[in-house]
PDB file of N, CA, C and O in Angstrom:
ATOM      1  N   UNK A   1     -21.043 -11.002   9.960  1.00  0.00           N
ATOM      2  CA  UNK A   1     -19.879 -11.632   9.369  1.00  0.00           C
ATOM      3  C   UNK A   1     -18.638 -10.819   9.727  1.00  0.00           C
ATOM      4  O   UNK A   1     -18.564  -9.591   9.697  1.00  0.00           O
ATOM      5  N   UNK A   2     -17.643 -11.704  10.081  1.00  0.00           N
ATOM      6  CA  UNK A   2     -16.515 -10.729  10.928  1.00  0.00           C
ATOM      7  C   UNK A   2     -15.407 -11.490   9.830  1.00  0.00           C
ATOM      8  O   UNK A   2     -15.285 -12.707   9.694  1.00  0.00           O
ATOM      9  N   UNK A   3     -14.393 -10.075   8.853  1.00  0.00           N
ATOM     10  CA  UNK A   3     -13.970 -10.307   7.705  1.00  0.00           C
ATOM     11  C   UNK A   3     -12.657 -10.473   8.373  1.00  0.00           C
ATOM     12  O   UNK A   3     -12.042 -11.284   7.681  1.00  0.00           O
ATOM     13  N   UNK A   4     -12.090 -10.189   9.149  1.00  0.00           N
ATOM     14  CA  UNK A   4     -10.857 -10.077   9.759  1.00  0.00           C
ATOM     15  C   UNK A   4     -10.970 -11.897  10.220  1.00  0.00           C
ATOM     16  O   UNK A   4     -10.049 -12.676   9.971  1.00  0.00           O
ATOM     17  N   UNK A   5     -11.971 -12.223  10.755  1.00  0.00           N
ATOM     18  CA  UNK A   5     -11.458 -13.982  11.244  1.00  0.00           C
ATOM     19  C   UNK A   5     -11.678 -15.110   9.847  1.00  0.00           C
ATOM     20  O   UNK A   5     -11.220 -16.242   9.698  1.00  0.00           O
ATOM     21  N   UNK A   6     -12.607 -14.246   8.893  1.00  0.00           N
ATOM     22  CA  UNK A   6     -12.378 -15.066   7.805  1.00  0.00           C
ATOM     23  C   UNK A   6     -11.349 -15.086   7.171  1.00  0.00           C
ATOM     24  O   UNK A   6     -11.081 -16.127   6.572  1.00  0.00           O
ATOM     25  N   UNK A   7     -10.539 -14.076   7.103  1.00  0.00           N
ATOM     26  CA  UNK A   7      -9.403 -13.878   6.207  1.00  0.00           C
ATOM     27  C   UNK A   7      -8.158 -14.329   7.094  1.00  0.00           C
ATOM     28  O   UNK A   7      -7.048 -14.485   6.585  1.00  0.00           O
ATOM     29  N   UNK A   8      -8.410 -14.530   8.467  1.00  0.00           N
ATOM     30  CA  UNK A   8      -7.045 -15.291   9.166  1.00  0.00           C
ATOM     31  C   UNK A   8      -7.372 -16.727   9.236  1.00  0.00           C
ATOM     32  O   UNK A   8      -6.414 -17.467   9.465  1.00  0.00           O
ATOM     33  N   UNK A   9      -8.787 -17.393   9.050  1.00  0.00           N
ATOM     34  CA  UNK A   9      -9.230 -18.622   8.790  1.00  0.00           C
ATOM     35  C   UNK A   9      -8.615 -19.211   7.535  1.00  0.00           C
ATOM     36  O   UNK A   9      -7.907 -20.218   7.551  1.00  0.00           O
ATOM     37  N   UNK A  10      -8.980 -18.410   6.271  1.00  0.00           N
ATOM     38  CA  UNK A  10      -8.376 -18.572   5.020  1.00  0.00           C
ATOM     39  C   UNK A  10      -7.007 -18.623   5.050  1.00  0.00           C
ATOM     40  O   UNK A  10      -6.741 -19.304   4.060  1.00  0.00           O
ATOM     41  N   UNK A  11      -5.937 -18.310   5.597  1.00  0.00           N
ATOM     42  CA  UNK A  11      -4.826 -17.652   5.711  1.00  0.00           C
ATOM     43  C   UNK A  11      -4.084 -19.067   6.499  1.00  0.00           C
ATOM     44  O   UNK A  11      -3.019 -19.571   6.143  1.00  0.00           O
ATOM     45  N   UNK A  12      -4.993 -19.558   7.701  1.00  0.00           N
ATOM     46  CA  UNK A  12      -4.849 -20.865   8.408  1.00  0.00           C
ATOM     47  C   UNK A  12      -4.391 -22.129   7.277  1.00  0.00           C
ATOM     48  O   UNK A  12      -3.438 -22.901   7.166  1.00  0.00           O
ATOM     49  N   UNK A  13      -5.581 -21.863   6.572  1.00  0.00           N
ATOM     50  CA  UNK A  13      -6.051 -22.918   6.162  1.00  0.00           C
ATOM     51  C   UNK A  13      -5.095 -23.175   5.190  1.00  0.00           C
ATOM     52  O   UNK A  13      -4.411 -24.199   5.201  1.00  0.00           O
ATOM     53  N   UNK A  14      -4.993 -22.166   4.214  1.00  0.00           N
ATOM     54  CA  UNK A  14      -3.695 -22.708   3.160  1.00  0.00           C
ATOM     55  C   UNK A  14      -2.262 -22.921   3.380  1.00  0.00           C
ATOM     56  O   UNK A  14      -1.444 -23.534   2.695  1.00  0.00           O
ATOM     57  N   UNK A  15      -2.102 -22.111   4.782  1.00  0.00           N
ATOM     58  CA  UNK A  15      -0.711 -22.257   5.066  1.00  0.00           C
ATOM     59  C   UNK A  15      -0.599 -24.033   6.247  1.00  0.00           C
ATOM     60  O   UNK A  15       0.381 -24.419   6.884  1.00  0.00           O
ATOM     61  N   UNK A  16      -1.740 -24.590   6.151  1.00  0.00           N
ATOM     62  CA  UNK A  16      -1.776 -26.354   6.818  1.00  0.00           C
ATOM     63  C   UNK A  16      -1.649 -26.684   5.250  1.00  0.00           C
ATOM     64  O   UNK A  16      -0.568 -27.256   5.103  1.00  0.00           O
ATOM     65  N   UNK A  17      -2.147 -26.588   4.324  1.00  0.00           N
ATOM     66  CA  UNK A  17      -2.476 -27.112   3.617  1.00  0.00           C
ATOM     67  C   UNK A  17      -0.522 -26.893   2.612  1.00  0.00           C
ATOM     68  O   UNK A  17       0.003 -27.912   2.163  1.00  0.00           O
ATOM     69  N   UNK A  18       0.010 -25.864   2.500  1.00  0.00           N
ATOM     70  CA  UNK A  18       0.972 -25.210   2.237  1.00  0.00           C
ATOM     71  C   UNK A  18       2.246 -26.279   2.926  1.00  0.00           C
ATOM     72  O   UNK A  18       3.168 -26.691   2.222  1.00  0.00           O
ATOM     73  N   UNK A  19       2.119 -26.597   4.266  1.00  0.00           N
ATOM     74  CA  UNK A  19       2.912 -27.112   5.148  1.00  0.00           C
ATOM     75  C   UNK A  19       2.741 -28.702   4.797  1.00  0.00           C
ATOM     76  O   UNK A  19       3.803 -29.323   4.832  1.00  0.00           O
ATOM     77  N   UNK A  20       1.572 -29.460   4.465  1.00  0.00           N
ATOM     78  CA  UNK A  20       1.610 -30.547   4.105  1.00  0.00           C
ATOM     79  C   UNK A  20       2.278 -31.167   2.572  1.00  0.00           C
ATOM     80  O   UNK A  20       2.860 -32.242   2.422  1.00  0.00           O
ATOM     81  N   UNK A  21       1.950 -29.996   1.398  1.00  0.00           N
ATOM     82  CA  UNK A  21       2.308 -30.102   0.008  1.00  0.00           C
ATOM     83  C   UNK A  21       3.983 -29.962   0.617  1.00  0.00           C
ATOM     84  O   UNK A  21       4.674 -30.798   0.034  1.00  0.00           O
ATOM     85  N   UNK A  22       4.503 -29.436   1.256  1.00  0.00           N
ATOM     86  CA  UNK A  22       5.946 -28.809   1.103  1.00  0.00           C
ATOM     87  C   UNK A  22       6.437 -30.123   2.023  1.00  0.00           C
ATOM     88  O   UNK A  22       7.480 -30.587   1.563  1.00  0.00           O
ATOM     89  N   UNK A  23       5.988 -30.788   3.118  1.00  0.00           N
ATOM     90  CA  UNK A  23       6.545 -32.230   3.793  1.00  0.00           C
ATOM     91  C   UNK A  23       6.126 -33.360   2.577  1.00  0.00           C
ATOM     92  O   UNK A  23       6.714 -34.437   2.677  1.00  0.00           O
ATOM     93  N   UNK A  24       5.302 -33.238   1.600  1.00  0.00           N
ATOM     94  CA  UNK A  24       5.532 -34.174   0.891  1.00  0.00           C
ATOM     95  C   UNK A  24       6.245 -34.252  -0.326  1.00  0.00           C
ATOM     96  O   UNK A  24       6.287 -35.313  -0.948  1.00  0.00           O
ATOM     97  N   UNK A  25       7.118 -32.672  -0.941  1.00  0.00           N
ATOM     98  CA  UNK A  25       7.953 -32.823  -1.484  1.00  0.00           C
ATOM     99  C   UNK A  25       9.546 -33.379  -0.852  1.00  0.00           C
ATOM    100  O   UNK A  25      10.515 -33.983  -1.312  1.00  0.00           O
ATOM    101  N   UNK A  26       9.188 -32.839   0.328  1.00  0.00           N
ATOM    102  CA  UNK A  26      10.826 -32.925   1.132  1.00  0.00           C
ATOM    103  C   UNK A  26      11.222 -33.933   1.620  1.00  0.00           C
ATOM    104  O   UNK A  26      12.410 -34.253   1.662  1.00  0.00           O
ATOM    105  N   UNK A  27      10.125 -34.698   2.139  1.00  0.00           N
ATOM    106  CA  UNK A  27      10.375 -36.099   2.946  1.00  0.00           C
ATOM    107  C   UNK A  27      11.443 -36.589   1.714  1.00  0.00           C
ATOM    108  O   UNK A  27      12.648 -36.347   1.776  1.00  0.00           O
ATOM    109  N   UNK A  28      10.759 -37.369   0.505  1.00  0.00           N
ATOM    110  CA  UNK A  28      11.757 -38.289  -0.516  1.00  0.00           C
ATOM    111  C   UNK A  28      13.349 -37.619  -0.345  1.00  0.00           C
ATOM    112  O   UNK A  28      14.275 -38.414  -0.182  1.00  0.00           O
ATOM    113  N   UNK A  29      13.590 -36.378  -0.382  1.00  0.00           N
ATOM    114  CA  UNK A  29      14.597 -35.659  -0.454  1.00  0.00           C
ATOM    115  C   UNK A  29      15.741 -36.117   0.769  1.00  0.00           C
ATOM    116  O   UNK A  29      16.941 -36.170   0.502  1.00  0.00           O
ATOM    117  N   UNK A  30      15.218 -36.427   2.100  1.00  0.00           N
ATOM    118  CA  UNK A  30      15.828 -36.362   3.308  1.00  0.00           C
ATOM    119  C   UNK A  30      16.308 -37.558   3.132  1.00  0.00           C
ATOM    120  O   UNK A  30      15.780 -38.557   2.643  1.00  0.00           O
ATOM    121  N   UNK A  31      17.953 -37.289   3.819  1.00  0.00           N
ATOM    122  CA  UNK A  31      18.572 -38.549   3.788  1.00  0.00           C
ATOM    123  C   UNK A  31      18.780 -39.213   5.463  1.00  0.00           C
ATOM    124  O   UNK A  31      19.858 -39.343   6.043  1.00  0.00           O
ATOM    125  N   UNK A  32      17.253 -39.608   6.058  1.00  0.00           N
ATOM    126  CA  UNK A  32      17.372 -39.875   7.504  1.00  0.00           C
ATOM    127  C   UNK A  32      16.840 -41.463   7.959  1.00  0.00           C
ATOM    128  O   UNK A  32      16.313 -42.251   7.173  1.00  0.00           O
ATOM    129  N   UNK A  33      17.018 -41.642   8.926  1.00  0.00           N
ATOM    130  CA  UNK A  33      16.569 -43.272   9.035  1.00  0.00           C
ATOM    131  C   UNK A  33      15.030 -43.256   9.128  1.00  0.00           C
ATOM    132  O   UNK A  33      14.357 -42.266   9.414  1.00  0.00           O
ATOM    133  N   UNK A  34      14.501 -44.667   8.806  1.00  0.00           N
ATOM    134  CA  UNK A  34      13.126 -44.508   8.623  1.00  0.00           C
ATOM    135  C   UNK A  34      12.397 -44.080   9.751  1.00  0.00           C
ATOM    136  O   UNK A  34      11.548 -43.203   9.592  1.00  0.00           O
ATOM    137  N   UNK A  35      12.625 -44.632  11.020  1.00  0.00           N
ATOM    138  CA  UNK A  35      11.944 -44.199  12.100  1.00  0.00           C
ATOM    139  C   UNK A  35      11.848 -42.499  12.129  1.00  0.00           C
ATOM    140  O   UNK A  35      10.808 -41.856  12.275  1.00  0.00           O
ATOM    141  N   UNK A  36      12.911 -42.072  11.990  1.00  0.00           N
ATOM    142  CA  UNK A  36      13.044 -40.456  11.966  1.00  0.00           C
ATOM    143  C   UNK A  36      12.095 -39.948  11.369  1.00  0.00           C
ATOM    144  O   UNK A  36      11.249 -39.152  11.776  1.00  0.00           O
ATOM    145  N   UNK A  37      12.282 -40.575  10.050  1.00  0.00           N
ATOM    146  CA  UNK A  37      11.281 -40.080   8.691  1.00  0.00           C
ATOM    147  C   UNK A  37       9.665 -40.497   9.183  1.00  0.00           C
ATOM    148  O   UNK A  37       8.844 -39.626   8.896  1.00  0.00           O
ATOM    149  N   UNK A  38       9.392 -41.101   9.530  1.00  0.00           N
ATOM    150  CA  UNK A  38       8.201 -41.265  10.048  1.00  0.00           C
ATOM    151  C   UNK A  38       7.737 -39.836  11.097  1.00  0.00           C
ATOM    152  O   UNK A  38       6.887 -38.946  11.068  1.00  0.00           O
ATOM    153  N   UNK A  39       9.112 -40.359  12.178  1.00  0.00           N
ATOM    154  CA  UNK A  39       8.380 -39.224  13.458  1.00  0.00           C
ATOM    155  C   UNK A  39       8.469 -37.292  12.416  1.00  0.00           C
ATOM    156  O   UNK A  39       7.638 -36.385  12.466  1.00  0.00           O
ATOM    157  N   UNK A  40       9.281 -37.328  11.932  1.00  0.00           N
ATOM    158  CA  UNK A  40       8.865 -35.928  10.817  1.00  0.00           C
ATOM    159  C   UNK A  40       7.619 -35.930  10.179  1.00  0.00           C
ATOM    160  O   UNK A  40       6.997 -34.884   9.997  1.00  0.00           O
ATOM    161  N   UNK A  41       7.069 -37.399   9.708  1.00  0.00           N
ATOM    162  CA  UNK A  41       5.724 -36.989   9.425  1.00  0.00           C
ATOM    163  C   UNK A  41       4.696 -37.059  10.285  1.00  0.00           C
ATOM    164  O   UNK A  41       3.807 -36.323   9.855  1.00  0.00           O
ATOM    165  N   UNK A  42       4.371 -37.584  11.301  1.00  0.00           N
ATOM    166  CA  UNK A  42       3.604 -37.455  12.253  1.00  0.00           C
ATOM    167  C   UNK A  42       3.708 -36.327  12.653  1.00  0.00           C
ATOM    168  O   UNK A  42       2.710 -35.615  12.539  1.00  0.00           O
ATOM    169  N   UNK A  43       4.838 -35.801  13.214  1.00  0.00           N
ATOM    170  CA  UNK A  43       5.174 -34.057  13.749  1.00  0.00           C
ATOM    171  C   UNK A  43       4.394 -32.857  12.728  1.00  0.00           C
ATOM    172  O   UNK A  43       3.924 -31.736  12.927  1.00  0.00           O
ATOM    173  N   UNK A  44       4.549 -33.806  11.486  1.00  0.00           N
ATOM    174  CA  UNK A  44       4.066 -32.354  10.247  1.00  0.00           C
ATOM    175  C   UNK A  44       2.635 -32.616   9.979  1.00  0.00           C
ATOM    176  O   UNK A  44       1.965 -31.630   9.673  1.00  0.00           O
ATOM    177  N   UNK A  45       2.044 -33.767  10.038  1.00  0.00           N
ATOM    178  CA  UNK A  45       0.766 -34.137  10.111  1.00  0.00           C
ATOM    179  C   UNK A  45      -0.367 -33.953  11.278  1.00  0.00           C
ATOM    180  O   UNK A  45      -1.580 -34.161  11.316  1.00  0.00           O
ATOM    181  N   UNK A  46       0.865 -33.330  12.464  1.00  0.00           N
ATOM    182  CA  UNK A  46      -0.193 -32.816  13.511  1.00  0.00           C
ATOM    183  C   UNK A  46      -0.261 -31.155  13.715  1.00  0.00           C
ATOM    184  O   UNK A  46      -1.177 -30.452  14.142  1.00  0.00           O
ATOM    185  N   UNK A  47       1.094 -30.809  13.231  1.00  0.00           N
ATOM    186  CA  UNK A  47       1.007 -29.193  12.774  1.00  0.00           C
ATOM    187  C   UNK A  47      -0.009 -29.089  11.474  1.00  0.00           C
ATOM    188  O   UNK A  47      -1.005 -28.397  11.687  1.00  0.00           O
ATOM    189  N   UNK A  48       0.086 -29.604  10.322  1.00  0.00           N
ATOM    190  CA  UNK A  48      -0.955 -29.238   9.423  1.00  0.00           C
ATOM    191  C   UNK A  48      -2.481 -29.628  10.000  1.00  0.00           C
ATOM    192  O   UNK A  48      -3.343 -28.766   9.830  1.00  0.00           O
ATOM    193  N   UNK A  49      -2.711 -30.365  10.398  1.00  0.00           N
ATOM    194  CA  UNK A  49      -4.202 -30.658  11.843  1.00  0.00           C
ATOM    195  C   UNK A  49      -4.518 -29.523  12.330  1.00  0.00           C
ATOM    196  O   UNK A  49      -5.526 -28.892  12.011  1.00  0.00           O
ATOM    197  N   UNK A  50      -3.718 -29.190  13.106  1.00  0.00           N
ATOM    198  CA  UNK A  50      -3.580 -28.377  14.221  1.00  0.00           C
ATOM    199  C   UNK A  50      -4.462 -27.075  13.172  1.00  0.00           C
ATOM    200  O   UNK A  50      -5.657 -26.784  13.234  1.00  0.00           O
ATOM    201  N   UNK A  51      -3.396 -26.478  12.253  1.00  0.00           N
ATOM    202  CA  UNK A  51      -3.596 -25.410  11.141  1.00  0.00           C
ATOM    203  C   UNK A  51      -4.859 -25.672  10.744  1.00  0.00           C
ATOM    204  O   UNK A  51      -5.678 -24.912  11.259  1.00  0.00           O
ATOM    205  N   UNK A  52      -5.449 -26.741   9.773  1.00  0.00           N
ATOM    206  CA  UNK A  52      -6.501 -26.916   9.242  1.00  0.00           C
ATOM    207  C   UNK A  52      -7.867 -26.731  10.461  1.00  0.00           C
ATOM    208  O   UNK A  52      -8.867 -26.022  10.577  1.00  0.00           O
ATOM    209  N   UNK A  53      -7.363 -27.553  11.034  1.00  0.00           N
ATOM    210  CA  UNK A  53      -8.724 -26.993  11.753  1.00  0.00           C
ATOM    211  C   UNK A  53      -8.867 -26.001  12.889  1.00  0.00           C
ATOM    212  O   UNK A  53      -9.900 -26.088  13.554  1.00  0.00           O
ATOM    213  N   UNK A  54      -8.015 -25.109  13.195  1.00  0.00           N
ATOM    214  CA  UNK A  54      -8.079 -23.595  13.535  1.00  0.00           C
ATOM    215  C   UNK A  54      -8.816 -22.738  12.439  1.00  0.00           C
ATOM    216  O   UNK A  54      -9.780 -22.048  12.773  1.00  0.00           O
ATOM    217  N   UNK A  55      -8.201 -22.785  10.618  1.00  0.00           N
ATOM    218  CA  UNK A  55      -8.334 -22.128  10.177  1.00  0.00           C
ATOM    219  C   UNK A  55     -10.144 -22.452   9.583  1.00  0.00           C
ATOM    220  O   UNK A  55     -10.829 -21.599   9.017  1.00  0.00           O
ATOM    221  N   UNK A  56     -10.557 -23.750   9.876  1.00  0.00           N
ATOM    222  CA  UNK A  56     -11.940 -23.840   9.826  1.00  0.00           C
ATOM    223  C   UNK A  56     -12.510 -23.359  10.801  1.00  0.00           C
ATOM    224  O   UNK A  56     -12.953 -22.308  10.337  1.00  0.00           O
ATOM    225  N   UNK A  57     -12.751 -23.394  11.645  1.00  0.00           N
ATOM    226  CA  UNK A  57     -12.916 -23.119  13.166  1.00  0.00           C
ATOM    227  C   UNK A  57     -13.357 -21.588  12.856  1.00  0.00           C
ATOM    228  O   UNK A  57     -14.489 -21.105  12.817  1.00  0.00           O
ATOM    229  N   UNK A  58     -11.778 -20.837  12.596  1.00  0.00           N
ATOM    230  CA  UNK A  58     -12.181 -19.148  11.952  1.00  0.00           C
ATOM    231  C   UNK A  58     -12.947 -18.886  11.082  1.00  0.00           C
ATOM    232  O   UNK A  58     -13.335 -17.719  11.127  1.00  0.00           O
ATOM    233  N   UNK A  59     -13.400 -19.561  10.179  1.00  0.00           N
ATOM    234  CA  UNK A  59     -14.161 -19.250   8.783  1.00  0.00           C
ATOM    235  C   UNK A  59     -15.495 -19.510   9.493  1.00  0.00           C
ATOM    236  O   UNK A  59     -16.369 -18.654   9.631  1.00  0.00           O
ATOM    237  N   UNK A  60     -15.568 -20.784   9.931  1.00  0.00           N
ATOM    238  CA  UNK A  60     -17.422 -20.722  10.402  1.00  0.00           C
ATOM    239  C   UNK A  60     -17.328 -19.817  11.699  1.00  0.00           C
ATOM    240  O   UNK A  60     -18.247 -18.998  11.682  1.00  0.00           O
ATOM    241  N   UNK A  61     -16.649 -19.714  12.643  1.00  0.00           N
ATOM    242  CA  UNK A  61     -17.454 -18.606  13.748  1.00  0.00           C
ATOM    243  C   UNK A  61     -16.717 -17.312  12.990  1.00  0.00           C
ATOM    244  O   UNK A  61     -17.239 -16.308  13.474  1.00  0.00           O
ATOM    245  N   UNK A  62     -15.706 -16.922  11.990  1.00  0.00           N
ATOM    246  CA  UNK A  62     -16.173 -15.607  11.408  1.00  0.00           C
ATOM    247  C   UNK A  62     -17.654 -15.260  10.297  1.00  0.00           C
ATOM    248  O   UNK A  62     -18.216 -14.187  10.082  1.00  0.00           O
ATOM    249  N   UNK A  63     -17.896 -16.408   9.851  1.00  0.00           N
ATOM    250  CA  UNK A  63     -19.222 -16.402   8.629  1.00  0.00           C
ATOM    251  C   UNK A  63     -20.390 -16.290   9.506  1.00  0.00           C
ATOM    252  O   UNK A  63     -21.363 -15.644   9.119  1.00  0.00           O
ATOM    253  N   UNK A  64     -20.382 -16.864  10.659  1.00  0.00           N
ATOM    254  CA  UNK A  64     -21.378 -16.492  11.838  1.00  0.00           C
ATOM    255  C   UNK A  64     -21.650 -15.898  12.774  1.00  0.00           C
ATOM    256  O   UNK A  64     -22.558 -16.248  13.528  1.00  0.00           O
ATOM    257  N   UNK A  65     -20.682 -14.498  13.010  1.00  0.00           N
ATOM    258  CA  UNK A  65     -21.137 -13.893  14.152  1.00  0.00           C
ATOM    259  C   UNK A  65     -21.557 -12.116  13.260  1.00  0.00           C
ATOM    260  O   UNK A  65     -22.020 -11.187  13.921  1.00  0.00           O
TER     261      UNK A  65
END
């Protein structure tokens, strides 16, 4: 078990998860046209992706090697 990729897995993981809670307070907030507002969430929905599953990725090959 390699504690250093679990703890940057963990670290992944809440900060996708961190990045999605914080685009769904902000979106209502933004005063932009809808198309915009859309392409901001697609953009933030493929960065929190991106995050989430890196930071899984780290947790099982750190829990397994």
């Amino acid at each position: 078990m390699s504690t250093e990729l679990v703890a940057f897995g963990v670290s992944a993981l809440a900060l996708g998860i961190g990045v999605l809670m914080a685009g769904r307070r902000l979106y209502p907030r933004l005063d932009v046209p809808e198309d915009a507002e859309s392409t901001l969430q697609l953009l933030t929905a493929m960065i929190a992706g991106v995050l989430l599953l890196t930071g899984l990725g780290l947790v099982l090959v750190g829990l397994f090697t």
